[in-house]
C-alpha positions, 0 to 999 in steps of 0.5 A: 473625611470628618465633618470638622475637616470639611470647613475651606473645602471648595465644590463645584455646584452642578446645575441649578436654578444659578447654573453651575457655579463655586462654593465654600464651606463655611460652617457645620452646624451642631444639628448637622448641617453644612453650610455653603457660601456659594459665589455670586448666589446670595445668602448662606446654603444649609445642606444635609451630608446625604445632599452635600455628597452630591457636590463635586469636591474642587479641593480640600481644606488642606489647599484652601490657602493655597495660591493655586485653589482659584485657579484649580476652581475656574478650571473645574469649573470651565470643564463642567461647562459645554464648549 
């Protein structure tokens, strides 16, 4: 996948100091950094491509506008989480 086709993708966070939560990559920057809007965590979110492979693709940008991609993040999102 090239760097240019990551931008809409959503990813599931993995736990952190936030717990684990959703986000959206919103830019790539031209020294190689890729930027997350992650939900409910404030600010934007600079990682390398070595840190960013360790997110979990939820989907891709060809479903970013598809009605469906909420749901299909809650759902990964609910799965990840301990019953």
């Amino acid at each position: 996948m090239k760097k240019s086709e990551l931008i809409g993708t959503k990813l599931l966070s993995g736990t952190w100091k936030f717990g684990e939560t959703i986000g959206t990559v919103i830019k790539e920057t031209a020294d190689g950094y890729i930027v997350v809007d992650w939900e409910n965590v404030n600010g934007e979110w600079y990682y390398t491509v070595e840190q960013f492979e360790r997110f979990e693709k939820i989907t891709d940008r060809s479903t970013e506008f598809c009605e469906e991609t909420a749901l299909l993040a809650k759902e990964a999102l609910s799965k990840s989480k301990p019953s």
